[in-house]
C-alpha positions in Angstrom: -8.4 15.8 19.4 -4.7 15.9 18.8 -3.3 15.9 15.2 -1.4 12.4 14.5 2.1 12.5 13.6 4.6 10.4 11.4 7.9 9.9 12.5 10.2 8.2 9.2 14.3 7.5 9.8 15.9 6.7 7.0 19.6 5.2 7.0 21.3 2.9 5.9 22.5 -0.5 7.8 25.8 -1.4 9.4 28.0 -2.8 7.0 27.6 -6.5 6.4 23.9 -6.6 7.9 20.8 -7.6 5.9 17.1 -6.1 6.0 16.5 -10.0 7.9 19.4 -8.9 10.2 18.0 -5.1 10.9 14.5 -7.0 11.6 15.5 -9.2 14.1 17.2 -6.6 16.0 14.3 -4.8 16.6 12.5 -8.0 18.8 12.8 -5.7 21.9 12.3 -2.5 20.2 9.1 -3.5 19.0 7.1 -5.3 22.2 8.6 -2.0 23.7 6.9 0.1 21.0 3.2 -1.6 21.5 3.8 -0.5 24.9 4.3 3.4 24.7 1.0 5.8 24.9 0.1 7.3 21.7 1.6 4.6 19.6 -0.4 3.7 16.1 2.1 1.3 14.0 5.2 1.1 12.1 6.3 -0.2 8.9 9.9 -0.7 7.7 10.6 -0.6 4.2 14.3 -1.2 2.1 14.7 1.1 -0.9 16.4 -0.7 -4.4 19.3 1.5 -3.2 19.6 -0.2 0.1 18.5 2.4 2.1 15.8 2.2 4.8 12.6 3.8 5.8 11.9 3.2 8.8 7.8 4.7 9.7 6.2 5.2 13.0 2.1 6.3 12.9 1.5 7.8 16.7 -1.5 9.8 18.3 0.7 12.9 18.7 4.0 14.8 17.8 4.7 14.5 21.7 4.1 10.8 22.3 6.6 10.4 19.5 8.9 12.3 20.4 8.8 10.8 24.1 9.1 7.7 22.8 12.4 8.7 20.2 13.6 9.7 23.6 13.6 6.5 25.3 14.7 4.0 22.5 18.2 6.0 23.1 17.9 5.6 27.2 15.6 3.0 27.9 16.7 0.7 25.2 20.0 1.7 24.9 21.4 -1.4 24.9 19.8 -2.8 22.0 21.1 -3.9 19.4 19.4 -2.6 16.9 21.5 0.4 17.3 25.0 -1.6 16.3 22.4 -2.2 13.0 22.5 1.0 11.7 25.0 3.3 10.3 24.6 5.9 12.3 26.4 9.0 10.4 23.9 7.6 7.8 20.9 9.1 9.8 18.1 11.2 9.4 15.3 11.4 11.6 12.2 13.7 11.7 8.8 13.7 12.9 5.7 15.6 11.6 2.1 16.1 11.9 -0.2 14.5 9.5 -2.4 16.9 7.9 -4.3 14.5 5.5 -5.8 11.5 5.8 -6.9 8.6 3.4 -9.1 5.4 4.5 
């Protein structure tokens, strides 16, 4: 059995943009998402700072990181990406090595 993984970004938005605005942008990413092997769920939260977490639950480290991969070439047109601050970025991806419920 492989070890499940959880990928987080945090950033924050494109100047001007609201968490509603950030949300809609990610229509395509997400019926893309429910698509890709390995994936689990994701849940976006907004900080009292403005920041964002974006979370992603998958199967494995690799079906993850496949799928980071192709939101920058598959869906690189979306425009989700215009909805973030980039230079704001910070993405990882890590095994999960607990589990509660």
């Amino acid at each position: 059995m492989m070890d499940e993984a959880m990928e987080m970004t945090t950033f924050q938005l494109a100047k001007g943009l609201t968490i509603k605005d950030f949300i809609a942008a990610n229509a395509d990413v997400d019926a893309w998402l429910q698509k890709q092997p390995g994936f689990i769920l994701r849940r976006i939260c907004e900080g009292r700072d403005g920041w964002v977490i974006d979370m992603l639950l998958w199967k494995s480290v690799r079906d993850g990181e496949r799928a980071a991969a192709g939101i920058l070439t598959e869906l690189a047109d979306s425009p989700v990406h215009a909805a973030i601050d980039q230079s704001t970025v910070d993405w990882t991806i890590q095994v999960c090595r607990h589990r509660c419920g």
